[in-house]
MIMAR-347406 format. One line per field, with one value per residue: residue number from 0; residue in three letters; x, y, z of N, C-alpha, C in turn. Coordinates in pm, 1 decimal. Atoms other than C-alpha are relative to their C-alpha. Layout:
<nodes>
nr NUM, ...
rest ALA, ...
n.x X, ...
n.y Y, ...
n.z Z, ...
ca.x X, ...
ca.y Y, ...
ca.z Z, ...
c.x X, ...
c.y Y, ...
c.z Z, ...
</nodes>
This chain:
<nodes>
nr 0, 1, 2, 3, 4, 5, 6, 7, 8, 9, 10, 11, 12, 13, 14, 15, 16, 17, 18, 19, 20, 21, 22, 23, 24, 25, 26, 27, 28, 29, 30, 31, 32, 33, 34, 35, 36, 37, 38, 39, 40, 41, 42, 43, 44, 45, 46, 47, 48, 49, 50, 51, 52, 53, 54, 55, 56, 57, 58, 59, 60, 61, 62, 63, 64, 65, 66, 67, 68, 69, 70, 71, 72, 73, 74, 75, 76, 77, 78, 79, 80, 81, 82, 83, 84, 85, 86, 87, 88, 89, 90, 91, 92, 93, 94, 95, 96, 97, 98, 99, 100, 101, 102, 103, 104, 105, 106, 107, 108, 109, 110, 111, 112, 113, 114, 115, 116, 117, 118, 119, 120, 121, 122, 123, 124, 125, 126, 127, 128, 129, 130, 131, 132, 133, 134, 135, 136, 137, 138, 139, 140, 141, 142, 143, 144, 145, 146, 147, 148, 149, 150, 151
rest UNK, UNK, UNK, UNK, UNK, UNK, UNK, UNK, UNK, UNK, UNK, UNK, UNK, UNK, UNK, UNK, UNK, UNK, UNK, UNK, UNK, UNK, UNK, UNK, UNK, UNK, UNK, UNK, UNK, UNK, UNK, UNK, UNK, UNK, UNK, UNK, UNK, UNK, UNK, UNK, UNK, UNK, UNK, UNK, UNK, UNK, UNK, UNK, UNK, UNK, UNK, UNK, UNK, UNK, UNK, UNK, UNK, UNK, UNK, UNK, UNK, UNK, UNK, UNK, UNK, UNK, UNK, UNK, UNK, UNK, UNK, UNK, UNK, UNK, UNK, UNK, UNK, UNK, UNK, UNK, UNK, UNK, UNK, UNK, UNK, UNK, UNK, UNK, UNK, UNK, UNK, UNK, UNK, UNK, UNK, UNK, UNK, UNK, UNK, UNK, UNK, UNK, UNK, UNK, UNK, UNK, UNK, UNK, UNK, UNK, UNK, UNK, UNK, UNK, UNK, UNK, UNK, UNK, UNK, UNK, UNK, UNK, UNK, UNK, UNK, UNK, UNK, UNK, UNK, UNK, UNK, UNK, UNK, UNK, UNK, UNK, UNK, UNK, UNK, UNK, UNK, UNK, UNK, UNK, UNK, UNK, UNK, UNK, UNK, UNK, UNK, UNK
n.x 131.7, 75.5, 55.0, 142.6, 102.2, 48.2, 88.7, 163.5, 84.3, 31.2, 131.7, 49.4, -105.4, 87.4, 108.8, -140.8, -9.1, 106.2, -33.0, -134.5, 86.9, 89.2, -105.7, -91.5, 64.6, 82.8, -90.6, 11.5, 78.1, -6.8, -85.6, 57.5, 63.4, -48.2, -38.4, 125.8, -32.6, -31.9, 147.1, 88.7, -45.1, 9.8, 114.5, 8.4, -126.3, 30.6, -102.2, -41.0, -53.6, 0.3, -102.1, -50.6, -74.1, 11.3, 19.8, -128.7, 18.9, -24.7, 128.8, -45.3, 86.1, -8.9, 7.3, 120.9, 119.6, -52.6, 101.7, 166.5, 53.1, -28.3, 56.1, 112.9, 11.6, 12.0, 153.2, -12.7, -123.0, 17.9, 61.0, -122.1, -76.0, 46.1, -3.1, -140.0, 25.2, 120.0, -81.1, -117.7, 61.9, 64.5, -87.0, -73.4, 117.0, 54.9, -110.2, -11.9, 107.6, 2.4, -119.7, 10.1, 53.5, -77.7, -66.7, 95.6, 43.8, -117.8, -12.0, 155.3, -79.4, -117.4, 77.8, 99.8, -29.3, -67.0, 100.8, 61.7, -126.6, -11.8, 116.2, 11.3, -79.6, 46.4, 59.0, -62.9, -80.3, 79.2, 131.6, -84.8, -56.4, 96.0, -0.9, -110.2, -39.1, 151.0, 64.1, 0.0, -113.4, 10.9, 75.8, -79.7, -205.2, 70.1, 3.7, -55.5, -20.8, 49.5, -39.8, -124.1, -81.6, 45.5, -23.5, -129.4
n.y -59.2, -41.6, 123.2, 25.8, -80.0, -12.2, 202.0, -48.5, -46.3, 112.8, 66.2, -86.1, -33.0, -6.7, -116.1, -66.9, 14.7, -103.1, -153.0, -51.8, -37.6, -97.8, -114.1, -19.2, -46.5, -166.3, -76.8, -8.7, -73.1, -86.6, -62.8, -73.3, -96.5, -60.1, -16.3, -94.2, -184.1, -83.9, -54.4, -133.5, -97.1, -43.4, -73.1, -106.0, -72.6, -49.9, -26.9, 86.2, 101.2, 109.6, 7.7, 160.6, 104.9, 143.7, 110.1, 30.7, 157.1, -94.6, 66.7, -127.3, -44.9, -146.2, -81.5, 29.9, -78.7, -133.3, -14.6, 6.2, -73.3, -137.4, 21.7, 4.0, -145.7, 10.4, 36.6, 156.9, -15.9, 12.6, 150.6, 81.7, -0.9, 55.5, 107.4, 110.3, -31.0, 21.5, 117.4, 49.9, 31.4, 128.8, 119.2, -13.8, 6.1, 157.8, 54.2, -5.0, 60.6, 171.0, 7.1, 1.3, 102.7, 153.6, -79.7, 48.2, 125.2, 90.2, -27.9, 90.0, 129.5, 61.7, -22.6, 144.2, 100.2, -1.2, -18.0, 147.0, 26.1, -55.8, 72.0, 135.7, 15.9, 42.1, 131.5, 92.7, 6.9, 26.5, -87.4, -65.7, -130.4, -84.9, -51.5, -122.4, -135.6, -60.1, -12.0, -115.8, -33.4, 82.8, -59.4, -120.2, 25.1, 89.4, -97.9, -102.3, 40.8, -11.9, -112.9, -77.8, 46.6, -72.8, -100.1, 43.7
n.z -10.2, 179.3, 40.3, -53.9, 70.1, 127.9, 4.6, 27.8, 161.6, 84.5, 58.3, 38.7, 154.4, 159.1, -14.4, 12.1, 123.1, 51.0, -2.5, 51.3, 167.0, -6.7, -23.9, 113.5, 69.7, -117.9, 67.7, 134.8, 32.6, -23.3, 82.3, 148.7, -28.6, 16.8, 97.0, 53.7, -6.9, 71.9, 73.6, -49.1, -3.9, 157.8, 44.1, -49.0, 54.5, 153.9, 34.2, 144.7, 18.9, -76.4, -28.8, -9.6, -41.7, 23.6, -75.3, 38.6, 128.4, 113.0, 2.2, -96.5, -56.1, -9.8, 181.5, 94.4, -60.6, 88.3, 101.6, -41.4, -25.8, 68.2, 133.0, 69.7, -57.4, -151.0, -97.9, 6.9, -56.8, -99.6, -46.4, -17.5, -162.0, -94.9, -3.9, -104.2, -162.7, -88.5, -4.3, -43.3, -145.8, 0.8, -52.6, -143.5, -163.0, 34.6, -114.3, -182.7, -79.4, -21.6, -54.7, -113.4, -10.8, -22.9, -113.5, -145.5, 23.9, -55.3, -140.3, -104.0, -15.7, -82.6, -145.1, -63.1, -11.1, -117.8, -139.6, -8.2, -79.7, -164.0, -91.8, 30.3, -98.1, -55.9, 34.6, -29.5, -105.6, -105.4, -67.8, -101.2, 48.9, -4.6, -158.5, -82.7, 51.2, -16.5, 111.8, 58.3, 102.4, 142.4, 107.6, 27.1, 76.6, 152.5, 116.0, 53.8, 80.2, 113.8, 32.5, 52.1, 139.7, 61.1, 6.9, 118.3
ca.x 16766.4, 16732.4, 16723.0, 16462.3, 16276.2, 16319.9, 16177.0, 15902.1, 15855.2, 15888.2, 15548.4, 15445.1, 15694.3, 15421.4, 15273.4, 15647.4, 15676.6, 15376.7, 15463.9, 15805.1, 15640.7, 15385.6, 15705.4, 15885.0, 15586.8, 15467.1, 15843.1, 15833.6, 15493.0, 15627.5, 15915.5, 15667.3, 15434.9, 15756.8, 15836.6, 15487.5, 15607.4, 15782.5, 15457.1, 15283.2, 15517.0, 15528.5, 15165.0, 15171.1, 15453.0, 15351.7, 15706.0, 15705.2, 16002.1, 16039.5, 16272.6, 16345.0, 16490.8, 16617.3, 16552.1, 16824.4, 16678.7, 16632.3, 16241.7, 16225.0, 15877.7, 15901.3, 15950.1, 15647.3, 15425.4, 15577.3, 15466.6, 15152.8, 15027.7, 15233.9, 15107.1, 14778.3, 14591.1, 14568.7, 14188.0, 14311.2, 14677.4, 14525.5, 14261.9, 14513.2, 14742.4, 14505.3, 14410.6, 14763.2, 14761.6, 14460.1, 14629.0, 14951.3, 14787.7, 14568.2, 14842.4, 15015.9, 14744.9, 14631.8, 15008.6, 15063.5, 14720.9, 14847.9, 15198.9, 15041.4, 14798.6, 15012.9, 15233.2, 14966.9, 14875.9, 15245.9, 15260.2, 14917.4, 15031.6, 15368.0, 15195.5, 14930.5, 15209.4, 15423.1, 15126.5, 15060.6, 15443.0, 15383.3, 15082.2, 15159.6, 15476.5, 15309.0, 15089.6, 15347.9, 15503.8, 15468.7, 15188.1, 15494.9, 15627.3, 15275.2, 15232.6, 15565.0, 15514.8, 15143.7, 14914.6, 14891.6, 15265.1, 15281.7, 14976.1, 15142.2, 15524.2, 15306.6, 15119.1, 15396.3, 15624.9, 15431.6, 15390.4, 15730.3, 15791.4, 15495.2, 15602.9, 15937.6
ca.y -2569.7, -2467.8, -2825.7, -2906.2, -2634.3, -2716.8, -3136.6, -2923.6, -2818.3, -3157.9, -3245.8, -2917.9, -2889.0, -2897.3, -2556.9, -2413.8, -2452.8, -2280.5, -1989.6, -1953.0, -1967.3, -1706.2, -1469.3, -1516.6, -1401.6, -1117.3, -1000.4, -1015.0, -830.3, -607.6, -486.1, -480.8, -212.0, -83.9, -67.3, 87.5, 439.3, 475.6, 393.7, 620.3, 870.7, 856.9, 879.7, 1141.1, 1337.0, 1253.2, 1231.1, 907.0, 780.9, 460.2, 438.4, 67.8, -143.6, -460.8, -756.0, -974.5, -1314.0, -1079.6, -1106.0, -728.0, -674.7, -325.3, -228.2, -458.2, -274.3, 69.2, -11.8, -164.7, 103.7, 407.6, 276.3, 377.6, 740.6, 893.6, 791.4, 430.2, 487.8, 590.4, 320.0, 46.1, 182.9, 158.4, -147.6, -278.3, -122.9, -275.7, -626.8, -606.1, -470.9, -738.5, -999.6, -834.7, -848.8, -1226.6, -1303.8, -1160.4, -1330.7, -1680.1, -1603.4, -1505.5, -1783.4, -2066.6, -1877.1, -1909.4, -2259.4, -2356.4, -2180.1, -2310.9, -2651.5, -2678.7, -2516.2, -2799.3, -3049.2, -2932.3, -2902.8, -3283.6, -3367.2, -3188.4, -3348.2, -3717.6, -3648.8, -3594.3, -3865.9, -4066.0, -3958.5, -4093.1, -4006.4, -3907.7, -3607.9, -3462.5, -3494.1, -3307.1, -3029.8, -2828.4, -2846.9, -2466.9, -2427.6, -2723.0, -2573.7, -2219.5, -2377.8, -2561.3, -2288.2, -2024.5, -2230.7, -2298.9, -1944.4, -1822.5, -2078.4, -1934.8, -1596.9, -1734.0
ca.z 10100.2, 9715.3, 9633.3, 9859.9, 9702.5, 9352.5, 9444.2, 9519.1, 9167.2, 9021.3, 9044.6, 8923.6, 8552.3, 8302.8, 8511.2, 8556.4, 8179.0, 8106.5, 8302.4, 8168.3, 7826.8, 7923.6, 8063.3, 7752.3, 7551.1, 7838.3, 7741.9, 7360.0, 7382.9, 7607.1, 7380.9, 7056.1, 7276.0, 7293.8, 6946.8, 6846.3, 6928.3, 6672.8, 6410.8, 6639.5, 6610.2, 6245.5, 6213.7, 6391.7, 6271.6, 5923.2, 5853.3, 5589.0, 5708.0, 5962.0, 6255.2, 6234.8, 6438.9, 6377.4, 6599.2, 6625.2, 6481.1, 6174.9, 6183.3, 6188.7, 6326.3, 6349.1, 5960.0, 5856.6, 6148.3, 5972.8, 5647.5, 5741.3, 5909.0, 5715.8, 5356.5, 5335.3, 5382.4, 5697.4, 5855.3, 5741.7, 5911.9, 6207.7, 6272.4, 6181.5, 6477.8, 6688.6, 6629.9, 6656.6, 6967.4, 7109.2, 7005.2, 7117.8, 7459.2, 7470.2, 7455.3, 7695.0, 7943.2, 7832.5, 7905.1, 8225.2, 8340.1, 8224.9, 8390.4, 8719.2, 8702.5, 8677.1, 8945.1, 9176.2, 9093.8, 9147.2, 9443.0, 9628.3, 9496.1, 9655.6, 9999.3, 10010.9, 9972.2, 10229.9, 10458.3, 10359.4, 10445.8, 10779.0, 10879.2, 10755.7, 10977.7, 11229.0, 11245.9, 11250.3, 11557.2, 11911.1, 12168.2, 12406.3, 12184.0, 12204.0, 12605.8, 12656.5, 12438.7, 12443.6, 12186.0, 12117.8, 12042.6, 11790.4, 11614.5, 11620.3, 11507.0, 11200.6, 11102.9, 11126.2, 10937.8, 10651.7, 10613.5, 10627.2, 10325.8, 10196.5, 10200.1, 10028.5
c.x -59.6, -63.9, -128.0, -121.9, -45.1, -53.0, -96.6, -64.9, -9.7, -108.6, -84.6, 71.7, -68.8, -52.9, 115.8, 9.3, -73.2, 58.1, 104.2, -56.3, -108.1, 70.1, 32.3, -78.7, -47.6, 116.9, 3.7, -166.2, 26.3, 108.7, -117.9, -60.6, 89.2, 16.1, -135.5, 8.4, 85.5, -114.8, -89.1, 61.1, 7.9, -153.3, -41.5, 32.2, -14.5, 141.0, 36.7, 146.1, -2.4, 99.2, 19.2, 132.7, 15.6, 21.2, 152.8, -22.8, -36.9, -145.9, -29.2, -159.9, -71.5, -19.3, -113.7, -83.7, 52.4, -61.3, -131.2, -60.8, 25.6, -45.7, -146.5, -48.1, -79.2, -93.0, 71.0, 137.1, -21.1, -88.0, 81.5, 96.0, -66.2, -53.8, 109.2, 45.1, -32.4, 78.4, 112.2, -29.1, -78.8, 103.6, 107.1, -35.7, -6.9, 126.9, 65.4, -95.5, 61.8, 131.4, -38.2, -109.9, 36.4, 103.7, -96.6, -62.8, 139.7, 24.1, -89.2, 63.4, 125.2, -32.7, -66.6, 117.3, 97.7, -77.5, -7.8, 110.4, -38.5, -82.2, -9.5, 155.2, -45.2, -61.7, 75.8, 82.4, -52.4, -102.7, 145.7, 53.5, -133.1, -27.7, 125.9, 5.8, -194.8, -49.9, 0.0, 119.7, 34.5, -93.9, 80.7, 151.1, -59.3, -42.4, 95.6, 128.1, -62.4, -66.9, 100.0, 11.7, -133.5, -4.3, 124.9, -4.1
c.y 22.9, -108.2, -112.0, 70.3, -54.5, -201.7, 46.5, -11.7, -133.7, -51.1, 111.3, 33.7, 40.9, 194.5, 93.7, 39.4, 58.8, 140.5, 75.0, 20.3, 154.1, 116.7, 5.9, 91.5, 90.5, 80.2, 45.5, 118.5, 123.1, 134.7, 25.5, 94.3, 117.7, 77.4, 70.7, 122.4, 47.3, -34.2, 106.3, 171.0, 63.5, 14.6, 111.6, 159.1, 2.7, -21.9, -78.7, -96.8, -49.6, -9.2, -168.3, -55.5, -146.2, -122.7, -137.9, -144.6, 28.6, -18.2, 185.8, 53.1, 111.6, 76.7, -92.8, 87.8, 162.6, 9.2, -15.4, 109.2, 136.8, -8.5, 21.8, 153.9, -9.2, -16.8, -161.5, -22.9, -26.0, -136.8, -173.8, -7.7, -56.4, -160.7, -90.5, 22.1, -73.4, -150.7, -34.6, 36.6, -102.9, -130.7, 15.6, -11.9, -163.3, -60.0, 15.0, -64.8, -122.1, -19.0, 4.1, -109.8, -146.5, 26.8, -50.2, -134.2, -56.1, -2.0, -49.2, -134.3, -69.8, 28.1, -102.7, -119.6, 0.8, 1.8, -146.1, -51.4, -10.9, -122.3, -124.2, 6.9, 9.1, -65.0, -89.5, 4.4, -28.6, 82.9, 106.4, 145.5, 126.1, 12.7, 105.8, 109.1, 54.1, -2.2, 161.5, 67.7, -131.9, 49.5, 158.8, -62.0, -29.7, 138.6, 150.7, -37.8, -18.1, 111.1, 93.5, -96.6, 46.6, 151.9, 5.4, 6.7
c.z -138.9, -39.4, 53.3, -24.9, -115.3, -12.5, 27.6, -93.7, -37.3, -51.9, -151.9, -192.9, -123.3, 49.7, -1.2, -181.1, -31.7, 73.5, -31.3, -126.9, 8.0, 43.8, -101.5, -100.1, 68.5, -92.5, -113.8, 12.0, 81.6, -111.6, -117.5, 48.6, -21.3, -112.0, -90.3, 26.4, -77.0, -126.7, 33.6, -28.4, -140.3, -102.9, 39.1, -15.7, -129.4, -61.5, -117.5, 24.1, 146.3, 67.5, 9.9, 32.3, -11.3, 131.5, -30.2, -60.4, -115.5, -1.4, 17.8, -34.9, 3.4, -105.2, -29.9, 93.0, -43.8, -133.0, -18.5, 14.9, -104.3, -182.3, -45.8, 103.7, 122.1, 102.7, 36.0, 74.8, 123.9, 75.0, -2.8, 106.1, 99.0, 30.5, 15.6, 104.1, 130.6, -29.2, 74.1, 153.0, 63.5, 15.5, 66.3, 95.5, -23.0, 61.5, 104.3, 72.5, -13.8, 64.5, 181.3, 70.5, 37.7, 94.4, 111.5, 33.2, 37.1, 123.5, 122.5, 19.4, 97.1, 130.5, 39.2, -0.6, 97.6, 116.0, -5.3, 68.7, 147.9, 109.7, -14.3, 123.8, 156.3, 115.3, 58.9, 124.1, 113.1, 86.6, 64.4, 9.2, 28.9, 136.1, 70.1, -99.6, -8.5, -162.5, -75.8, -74.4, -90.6, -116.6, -43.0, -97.9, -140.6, -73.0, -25.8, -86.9, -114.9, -54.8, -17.8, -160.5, -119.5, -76.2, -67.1, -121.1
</nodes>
């Protein structure tokens, strides 16, 4: 059953790919929002020194947005926060939109092509199957199948 799922995706890889890209970077911006409470805290607090954490590909994020912001007096401290604030919220929102975007584009996609499956099958089947079974439960079996795998 998985594997009949994931020949679904095939067509779809370039939009899969994007939204794994757009998780990876939702994540990463979610941790730096994280990591802005402690600038906030130290403009706040006034305290001068930086709790810094280091990132583990050594890129340490955290101590340049520390000095950035904690190096200059406190009107200019504060407006700087906020502004890295308003950024790193911003591409947290931008990448949850392009994660749930291409989500829903994969998902529509593989729906219309199992509906095409359905209905090219069918098609192809004799008159005979359709005189011994009623039209109303074939339309019902169709469309409540392709809503349970919708709801999958």
């Amino acid at each position: 059953m998985t594997r009949r799922f994931l020949t679904q995706l095939v067509p779809f890889r370039r939009l899969v790919f994007a939204s794994l890209l757009c998780m990876f970077f939702l994540a990463m911006s979610s941790g730096l929002s994280l990591g802005m409470i402690s600038p906030l805290a130290n403009a706040i607090l006034g305290s001068g020194r930086s709790a810094v954490f280091e990132t583990p590909s050594g890129l340490n994020i955290i101590a340049w947005l520390n000095r950035w912001v904690l190096s200059a007096p406190p009107l200019v401290t504060l407006s700087r926060l906020s502004l890295a604030i308003g950024v790193v919220f911003l591409l947290k929102a931008l990448f949850s939109y392009g994660q749930s975007y291409f989500s829903v584009l994969i998902e529509q996609g593989v729906i219309r092509n199992i509906r095409n499956q359905l209905y090219r099958h069918l098609h192809s089947l004799s008159r005979s199957v359709f005189h011994k079974s009623q039209t109303g439960t074939l339309a019902a079996r169709i469309t409540r199948d392709v809503s349970l795998v919708k709801g999958a």
